[in-house]
N, CA, C and O atoms as a printed pandas DataFrame, in Angstrom:
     atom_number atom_name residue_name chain_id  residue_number  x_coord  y_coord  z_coord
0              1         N          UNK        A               1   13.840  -64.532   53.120
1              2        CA          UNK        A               1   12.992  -64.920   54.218
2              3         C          UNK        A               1   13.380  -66.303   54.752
3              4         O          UNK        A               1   13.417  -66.605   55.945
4              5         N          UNK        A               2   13.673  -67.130   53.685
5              6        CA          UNK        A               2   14.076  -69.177   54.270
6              7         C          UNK        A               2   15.029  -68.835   54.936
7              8         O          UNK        A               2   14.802  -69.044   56.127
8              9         N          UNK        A               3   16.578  -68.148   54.644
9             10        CA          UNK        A               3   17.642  -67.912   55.629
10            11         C          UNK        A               3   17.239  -67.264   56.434
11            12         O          UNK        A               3   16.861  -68.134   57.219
12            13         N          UNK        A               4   16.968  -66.194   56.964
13            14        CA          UNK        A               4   15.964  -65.660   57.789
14            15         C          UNK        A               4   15.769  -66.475   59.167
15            16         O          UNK        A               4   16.435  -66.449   60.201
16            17         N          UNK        A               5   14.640  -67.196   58.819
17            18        CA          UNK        A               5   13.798  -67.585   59.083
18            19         C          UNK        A               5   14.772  -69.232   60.141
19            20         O          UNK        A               5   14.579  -69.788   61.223
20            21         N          UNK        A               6   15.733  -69.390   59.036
21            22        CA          UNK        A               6   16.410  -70.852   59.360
22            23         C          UNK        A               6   17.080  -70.184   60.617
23            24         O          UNK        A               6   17.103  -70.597   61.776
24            25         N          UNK        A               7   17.604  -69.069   60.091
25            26        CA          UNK        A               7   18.858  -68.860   61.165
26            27         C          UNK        A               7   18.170  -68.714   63.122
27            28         O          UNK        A               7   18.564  -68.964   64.261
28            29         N          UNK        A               8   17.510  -68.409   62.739
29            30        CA          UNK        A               8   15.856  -68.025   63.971
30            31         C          UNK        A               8   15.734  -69.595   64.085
31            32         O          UNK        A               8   14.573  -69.833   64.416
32            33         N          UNK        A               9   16.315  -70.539   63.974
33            34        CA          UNK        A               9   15.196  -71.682   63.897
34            35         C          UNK        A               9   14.626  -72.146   64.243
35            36         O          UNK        A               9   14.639  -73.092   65.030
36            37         N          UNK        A              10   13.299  -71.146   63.321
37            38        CA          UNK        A              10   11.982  -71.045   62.743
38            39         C          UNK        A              10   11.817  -72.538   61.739
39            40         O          UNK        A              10   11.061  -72.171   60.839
40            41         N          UNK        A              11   12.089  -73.681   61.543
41            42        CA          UNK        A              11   12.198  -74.619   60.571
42            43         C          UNK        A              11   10.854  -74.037   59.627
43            44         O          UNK        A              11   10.802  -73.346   58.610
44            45         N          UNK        A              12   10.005  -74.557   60.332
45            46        CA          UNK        A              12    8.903  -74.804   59.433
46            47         C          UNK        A              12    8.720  -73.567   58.754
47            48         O          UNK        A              12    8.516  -73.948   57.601
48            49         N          UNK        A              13    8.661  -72.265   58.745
49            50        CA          UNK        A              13    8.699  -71.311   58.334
50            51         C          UNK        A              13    9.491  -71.351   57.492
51            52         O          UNK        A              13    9.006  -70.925   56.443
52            53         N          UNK        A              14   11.232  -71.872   57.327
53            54        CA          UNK        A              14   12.316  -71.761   56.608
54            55         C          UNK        A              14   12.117  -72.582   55.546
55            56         O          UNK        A              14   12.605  -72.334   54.443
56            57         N          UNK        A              15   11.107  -74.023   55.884
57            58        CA          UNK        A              15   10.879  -74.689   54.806
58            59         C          UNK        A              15    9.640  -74.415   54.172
59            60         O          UNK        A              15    9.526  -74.944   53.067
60            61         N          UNK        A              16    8.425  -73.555   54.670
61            62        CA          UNK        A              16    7.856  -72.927   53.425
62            63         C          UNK        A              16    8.372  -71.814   52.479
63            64         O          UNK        A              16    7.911  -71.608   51.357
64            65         N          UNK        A              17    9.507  -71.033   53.129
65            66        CA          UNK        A              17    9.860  -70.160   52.670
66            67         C          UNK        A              17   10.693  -70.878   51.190
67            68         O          UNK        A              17   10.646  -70.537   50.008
68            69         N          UNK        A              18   11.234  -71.692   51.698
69            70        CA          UNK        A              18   12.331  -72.522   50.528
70            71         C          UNK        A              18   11.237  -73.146   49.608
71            72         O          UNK        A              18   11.545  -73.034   48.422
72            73         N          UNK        A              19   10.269  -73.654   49.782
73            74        CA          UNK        A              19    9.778  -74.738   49.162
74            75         C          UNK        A              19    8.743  -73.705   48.069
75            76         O          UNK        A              19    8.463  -74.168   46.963
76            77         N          UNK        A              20    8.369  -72.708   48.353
77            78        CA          UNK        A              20    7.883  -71.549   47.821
78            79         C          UNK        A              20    8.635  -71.114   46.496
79            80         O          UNK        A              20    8.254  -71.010   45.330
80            81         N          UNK        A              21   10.136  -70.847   47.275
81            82        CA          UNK        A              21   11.310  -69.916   46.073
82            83         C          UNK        A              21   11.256  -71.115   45.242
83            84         O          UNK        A              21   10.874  -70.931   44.087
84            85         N          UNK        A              22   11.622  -72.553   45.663
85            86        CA          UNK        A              22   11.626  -73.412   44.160
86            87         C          UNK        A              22   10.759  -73.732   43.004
87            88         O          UNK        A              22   10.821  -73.672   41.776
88            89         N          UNK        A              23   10.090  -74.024   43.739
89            90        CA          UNK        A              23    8.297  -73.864   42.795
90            91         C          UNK        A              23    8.288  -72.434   41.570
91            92         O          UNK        A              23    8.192  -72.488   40.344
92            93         N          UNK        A              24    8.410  -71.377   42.368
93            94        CA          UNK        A              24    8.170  -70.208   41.306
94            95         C          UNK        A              24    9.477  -70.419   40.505
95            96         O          UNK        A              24    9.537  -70.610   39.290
96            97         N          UNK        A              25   10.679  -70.343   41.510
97            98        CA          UNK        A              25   11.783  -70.076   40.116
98            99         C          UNK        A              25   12.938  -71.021   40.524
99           100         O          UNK        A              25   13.868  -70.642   41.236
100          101         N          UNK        A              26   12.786  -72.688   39.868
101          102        CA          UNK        A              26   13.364  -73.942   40.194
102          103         C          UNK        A              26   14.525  -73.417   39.465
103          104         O          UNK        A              26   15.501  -73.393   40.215
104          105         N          UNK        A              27   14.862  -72.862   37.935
105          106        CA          UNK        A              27   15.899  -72.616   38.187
106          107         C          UNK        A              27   16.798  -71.215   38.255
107          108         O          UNK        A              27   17.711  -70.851   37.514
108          109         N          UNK        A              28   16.072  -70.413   39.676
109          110        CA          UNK        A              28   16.783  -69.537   39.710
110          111         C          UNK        A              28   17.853  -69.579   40.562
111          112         O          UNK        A              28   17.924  -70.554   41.310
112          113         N          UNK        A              29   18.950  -68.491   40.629
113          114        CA          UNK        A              29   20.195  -68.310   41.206
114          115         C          UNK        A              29   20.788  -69.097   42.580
115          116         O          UNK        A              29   21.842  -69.674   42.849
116          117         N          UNK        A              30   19.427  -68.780   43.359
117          118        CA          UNK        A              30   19.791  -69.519   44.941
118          119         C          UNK        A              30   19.026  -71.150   44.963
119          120         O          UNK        A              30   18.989  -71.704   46.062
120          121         N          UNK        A              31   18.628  -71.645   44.152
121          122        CA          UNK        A              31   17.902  -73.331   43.935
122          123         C          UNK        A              31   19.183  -73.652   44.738
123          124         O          UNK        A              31   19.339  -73.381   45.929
124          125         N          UNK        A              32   19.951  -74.177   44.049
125          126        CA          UNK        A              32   21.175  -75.028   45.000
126          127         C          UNK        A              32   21.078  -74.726   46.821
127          128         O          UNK        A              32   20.949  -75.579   47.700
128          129         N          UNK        A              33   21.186  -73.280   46.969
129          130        CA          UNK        A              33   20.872  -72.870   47.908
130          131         C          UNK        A              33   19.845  -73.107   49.024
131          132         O          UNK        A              33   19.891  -73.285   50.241
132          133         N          UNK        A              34   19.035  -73.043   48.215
133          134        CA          UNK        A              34   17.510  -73.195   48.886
134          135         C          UNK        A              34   17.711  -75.049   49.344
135          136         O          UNK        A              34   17.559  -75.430   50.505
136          137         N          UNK        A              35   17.990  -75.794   48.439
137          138        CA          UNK        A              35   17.983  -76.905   48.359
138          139         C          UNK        A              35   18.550  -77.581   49.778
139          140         O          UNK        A              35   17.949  -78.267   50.604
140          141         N          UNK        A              36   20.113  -77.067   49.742
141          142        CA          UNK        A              36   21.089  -77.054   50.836
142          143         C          UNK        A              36   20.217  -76.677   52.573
143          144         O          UNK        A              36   20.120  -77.421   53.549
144          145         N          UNK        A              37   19.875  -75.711   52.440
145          146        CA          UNK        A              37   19.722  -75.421   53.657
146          147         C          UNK        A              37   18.001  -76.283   54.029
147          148         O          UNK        A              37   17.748  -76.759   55.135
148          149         N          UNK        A              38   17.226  -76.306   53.091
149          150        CA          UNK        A              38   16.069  -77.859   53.344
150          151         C          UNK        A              38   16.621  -78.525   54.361
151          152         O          UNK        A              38   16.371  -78.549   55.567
152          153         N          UNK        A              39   18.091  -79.526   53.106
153          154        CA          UNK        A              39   18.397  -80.363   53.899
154          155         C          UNK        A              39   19.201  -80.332   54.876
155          156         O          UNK        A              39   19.784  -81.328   55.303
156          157         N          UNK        A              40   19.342  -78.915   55.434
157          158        CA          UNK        A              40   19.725  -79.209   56.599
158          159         C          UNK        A              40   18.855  -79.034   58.096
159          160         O          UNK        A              40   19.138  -79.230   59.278
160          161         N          UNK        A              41   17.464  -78.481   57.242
161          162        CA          UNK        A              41   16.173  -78.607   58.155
162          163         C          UNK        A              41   15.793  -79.687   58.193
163          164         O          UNK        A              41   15.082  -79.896   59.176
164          165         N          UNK        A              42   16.008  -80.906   57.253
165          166        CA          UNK        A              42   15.311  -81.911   57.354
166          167         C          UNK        A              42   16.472  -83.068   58.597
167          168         O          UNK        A              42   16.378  -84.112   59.242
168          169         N          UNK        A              43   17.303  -82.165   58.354
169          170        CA          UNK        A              43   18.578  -82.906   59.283
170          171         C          UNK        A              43   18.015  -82.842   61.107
171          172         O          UNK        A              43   17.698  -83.689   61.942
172          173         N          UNK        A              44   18.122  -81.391   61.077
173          174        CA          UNK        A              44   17.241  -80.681   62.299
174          175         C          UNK        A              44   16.179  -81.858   63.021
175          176         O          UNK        A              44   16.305  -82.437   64.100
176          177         N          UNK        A              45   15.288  -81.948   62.172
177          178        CA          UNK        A              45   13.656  -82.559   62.019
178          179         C          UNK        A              45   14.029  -84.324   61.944
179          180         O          UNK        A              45   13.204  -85.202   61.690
180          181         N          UNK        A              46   15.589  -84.539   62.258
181          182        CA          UNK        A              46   15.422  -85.907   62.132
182          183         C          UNK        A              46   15.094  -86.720   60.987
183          184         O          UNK        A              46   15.219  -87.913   61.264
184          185         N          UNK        A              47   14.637  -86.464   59.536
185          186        CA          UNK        A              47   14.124  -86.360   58.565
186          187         C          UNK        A              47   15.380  -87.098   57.642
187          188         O          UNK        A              47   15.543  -86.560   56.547
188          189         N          UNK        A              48   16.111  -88.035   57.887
189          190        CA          UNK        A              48   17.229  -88.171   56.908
190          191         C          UNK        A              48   16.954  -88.482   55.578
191          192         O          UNK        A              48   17.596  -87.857   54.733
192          193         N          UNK        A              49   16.065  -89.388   55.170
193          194        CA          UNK        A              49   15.578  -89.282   53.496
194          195         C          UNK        A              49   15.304  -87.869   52.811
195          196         O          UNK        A              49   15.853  -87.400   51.814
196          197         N          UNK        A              50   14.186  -87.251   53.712
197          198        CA          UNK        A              50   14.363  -85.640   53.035
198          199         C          UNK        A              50   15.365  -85.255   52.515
199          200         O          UNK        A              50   15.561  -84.860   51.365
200          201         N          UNK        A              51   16.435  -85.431   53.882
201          202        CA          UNK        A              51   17.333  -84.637   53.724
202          203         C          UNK        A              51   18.357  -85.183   52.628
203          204         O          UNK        A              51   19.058  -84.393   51.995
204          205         N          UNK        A              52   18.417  -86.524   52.431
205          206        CA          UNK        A              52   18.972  -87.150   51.010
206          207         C          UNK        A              52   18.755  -86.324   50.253
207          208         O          UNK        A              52   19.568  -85.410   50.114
208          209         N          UNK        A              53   17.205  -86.391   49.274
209          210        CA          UNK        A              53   16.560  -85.834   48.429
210          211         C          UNK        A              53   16.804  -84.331   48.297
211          212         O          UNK        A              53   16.739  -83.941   47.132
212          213         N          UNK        A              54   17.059  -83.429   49.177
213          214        CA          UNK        A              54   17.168  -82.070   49.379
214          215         C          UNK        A              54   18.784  -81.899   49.038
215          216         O          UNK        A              54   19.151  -81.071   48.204
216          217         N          UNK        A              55   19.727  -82.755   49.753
217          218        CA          UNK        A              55   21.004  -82.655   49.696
218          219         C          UNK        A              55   21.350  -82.914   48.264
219          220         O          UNK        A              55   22.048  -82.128   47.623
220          221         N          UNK        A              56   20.930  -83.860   47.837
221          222        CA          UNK        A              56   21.304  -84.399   46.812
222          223         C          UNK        A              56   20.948  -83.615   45.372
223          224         O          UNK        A              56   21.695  -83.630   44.394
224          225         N          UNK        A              57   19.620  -82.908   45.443
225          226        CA          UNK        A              57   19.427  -81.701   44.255
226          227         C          UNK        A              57   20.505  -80.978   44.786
227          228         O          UNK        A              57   21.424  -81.079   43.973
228          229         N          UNK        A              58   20.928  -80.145   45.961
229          230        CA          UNK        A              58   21.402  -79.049   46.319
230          231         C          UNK        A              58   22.894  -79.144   45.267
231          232         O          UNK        A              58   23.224  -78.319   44.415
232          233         N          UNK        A              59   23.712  -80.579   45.701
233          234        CA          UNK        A              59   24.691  -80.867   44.973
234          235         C          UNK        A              59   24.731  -81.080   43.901
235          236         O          UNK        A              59   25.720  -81.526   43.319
236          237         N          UNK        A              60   23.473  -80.761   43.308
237          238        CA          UNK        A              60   23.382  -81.102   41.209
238          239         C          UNK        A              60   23.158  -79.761   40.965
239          240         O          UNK        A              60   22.740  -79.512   39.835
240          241         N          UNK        A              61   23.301  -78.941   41.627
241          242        CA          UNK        A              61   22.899  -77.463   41.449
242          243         C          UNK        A              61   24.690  -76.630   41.308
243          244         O          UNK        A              61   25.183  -75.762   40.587
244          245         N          UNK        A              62   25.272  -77.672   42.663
245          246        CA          UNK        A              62   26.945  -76.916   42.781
246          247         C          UNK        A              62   27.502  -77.888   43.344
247          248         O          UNK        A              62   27.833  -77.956   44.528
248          249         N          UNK        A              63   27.718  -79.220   41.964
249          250        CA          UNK        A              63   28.708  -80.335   42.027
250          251         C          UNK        A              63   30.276  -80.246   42.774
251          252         O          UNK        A              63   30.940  -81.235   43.084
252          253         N          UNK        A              64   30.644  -78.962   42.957
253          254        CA          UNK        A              64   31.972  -79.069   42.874
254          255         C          UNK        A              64   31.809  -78.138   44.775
255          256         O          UNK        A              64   32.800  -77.457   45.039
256          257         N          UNK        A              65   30.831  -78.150   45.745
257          258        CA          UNK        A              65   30.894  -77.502   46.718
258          259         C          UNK        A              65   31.489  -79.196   48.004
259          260         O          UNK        A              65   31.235  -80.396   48.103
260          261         N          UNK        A              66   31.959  -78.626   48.373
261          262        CA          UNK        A              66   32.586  -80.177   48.929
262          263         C          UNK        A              66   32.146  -80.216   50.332
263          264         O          UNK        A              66   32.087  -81.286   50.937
264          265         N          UNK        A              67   31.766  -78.843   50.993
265          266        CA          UNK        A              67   31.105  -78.939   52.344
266          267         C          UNK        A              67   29.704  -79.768   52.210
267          268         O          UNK        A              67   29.175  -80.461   53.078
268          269         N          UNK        A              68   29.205  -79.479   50.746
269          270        CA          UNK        A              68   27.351  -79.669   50.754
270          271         C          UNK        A              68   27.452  -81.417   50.966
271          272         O          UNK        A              68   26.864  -82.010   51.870
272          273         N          UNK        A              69   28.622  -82.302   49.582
273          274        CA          UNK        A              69   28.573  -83.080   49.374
274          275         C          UNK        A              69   28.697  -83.785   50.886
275          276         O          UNK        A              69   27.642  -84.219   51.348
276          277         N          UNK        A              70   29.849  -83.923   51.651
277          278        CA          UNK        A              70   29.846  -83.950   53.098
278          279         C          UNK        A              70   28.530  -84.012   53.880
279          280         O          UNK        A              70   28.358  -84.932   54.680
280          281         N          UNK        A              71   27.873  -83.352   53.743
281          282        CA          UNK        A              71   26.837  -83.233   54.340
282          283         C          UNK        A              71   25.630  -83.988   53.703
283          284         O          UNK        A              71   24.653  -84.286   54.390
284          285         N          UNK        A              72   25.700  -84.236   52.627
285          286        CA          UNK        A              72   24.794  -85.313   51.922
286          287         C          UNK        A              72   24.982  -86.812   52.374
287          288         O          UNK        A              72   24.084  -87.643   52.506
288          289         N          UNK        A              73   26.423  -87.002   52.600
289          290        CA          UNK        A              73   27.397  -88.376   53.012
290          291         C          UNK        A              73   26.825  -88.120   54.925
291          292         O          UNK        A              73   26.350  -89.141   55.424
292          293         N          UNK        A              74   26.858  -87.427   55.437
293          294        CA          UNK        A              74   26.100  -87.498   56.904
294          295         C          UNK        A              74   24.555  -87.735   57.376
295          296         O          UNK        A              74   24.084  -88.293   58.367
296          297         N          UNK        A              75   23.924  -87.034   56.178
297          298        CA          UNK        A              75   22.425  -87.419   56.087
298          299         C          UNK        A              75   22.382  -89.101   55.628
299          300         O          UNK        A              75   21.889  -89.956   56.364
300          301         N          UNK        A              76   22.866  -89.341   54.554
301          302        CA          UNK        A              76   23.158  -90.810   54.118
302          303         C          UNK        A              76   23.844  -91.734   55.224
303          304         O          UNK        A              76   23.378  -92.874   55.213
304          305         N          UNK        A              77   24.680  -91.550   56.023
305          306        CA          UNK        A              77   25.041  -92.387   57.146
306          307         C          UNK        A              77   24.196  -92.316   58.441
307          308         O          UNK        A              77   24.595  -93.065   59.333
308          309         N          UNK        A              78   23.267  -91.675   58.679
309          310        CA          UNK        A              78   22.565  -90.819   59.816
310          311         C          UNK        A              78   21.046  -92.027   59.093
311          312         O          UNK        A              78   20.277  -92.601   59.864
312          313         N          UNK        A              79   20.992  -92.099   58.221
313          314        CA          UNK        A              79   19.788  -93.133   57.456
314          315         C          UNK        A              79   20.167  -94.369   57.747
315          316         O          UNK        A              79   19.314  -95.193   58.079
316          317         N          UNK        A              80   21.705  -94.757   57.661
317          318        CA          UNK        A              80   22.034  -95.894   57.802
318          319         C          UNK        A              80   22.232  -96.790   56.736
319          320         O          UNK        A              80   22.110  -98.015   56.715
320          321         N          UNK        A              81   22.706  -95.632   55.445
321          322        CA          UNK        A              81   22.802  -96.032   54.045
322          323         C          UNK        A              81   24.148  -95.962   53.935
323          324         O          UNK        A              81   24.561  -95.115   53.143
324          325         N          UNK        A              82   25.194  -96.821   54.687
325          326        CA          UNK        A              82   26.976  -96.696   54.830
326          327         C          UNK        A              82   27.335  -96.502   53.003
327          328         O          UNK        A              82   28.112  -95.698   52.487
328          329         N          UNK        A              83   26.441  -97.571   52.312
329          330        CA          UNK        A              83   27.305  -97.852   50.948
330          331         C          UNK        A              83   27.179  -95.939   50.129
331          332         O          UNK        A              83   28.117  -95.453   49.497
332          333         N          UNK        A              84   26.107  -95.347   50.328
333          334        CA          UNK        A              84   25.823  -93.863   49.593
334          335         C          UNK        A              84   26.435  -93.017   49.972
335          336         O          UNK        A              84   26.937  -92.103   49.318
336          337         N          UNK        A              85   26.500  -93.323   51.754
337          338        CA          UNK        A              85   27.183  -91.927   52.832
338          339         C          UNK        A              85   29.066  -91.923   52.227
339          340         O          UNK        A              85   29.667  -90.988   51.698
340          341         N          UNK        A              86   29.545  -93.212   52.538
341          342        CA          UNK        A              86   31.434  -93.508   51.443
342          343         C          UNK        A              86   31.035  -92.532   50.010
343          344         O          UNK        A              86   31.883  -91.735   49.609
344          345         N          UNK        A              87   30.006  -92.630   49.453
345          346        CA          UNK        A              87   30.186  -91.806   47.729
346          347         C          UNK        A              87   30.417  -90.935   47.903
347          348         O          UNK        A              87   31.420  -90.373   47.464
348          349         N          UNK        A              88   29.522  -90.420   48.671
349          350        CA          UNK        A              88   28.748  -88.760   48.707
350          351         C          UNK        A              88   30.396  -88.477   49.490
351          352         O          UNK        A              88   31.040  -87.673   48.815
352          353         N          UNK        A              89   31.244  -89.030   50.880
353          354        CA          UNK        A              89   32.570  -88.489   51.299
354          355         C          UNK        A              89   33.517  -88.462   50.679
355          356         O          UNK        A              89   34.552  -87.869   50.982
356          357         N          UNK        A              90   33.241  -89.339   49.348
357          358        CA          UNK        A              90   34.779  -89.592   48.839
358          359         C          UNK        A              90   34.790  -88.853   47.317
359          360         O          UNK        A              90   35.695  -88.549   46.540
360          361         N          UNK        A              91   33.201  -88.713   47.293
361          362        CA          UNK        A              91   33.083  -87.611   45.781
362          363         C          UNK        A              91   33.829  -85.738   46.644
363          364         O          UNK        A              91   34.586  -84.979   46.038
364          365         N          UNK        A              92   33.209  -85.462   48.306
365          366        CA          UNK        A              92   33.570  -84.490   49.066
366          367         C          UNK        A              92   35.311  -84.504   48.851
367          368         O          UNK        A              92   36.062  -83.621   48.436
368          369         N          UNK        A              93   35.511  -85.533   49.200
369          370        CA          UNK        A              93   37.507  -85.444   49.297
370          371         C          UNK        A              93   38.109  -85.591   47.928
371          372         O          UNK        A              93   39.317  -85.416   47.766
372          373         N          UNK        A              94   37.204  -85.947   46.812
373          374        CA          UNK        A              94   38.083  -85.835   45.099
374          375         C          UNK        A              94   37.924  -84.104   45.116
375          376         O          UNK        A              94   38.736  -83.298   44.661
376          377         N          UNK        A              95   36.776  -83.849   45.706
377          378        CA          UNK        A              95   36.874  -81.352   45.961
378          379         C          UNK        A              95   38.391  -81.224   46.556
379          380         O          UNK        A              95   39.472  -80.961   46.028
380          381         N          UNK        A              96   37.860  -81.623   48.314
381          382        CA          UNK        A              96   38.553  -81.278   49.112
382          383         C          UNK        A              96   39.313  -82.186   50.087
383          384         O          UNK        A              96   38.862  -82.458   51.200
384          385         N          UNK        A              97   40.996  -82.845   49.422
385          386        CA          UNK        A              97   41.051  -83.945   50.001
386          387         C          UNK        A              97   41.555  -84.173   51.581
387          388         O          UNK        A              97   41.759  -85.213   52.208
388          389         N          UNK        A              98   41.674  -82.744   51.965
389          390        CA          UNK        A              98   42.445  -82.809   53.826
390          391         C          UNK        A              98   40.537  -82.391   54.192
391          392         O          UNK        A              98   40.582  -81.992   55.356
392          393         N          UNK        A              99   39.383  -82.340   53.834
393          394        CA          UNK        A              99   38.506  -81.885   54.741
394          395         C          UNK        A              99   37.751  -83.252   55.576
395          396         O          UNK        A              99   37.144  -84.284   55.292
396          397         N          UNK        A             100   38.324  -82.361   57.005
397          398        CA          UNK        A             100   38.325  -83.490   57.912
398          399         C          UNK        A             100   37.132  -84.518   58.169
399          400         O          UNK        A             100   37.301  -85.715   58.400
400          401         N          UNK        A             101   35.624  -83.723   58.078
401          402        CA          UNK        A             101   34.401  -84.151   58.411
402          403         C          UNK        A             101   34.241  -85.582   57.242
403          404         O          UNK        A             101   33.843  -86.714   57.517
404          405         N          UNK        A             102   34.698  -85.051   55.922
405          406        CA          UNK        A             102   34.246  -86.131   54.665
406          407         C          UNK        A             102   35.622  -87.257   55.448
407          408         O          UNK        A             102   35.317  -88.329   54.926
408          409         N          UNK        A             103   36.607  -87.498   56.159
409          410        CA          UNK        A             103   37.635  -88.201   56.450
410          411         C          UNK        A             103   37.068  -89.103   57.054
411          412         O          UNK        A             103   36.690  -90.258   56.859
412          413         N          UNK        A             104   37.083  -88.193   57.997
413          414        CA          UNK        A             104   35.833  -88.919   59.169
414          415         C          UNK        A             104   34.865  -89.540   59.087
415          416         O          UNK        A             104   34.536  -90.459   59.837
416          417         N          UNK        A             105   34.238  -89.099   58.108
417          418        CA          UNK        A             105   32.995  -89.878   57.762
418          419         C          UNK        A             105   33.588  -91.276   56.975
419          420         O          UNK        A             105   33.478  -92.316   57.626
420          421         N          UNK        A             106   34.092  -91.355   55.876
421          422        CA          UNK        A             106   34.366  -92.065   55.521
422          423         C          UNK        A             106   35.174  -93.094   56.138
423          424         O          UNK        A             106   35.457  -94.038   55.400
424          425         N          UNK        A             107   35.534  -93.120   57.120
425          426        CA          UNK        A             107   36.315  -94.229   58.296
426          427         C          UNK        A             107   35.085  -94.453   58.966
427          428         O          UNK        A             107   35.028  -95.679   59.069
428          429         N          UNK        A             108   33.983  -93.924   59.523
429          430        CA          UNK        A             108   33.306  -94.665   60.493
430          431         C          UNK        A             108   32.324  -94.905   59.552
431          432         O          UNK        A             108   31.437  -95.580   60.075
432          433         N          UNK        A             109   32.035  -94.593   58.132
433          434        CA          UNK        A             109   30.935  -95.862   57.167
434          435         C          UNK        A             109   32.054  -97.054   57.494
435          436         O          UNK        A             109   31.873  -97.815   58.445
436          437         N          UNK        A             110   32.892  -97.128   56.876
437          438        CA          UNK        A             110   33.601  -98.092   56.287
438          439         C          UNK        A             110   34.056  -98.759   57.591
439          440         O          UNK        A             110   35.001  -99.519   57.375
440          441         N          UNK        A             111   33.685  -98.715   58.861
441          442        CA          UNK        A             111   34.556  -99.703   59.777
442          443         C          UNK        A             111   32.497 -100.110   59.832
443          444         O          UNK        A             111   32.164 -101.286   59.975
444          445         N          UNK        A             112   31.829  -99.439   59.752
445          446        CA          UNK        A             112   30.380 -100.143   60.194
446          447         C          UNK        A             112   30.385 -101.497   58.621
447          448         O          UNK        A             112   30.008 -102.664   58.730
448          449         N          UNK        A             113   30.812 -100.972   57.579
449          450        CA          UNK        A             113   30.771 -102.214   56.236
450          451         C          UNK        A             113   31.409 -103.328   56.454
451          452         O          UNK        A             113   31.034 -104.450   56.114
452          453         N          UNK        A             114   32.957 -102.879   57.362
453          454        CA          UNK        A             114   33.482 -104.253   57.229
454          455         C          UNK        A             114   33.070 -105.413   58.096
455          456         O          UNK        A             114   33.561 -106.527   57.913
């Protein structure tokens, strides 16, 4: 129903639907899942701390997914947290080191640090 619901986006619907599946079964199969696509409602919703918090379980669920981490490093730069958004891209490029978005990201934290 949360994918569903996201793909329609239906947010608020997608995030009771998610916030529902974790509660009953935090650690079942799609948690990481559920987690991931939160934060990318909370991305939607303008919401960038959510979407920290959401991103950031999603990636303790499936450490080694390098799109999610990426996307944790965009919610974190989108907050205006340059020093977390560089981790979260450069933990993305020790996965996947040609993926362009974590590249990218990590050049425009790092020209806002210096």
């Amino acid at each position: 129903m949360g994918e569903s619901s996201y793909y329609q986006g239906r947010n608020e619907a997608a995030l009771k639907s998610f916030q529902e599946y974790i509660a009953v079964v935090p650690e079942g199969g799609r948690a990481g899942a559920a987690f991931y696509f939160m934060g990318e409602i909370y991305l939607r919703l303008v919401k960038y701390s959510h979407a920290d918090i959401a991103l950031s379980a999603a990636v303790q669920y499936s450490p080694g997914n390098a799109r999610w981490w990426t996307r944790l490093g965009w919610a974190r730069e989108k907050a205006a947290d340059y020093d977390h958004a560089v981790l979260a891209y450069k933990k993305a490029l020790s996965i996947s080191p040609r993926l362009q978005d974590a590249l990218d990201g990590v050049d425009r934290c790092s020209a806002v640090l210096r």
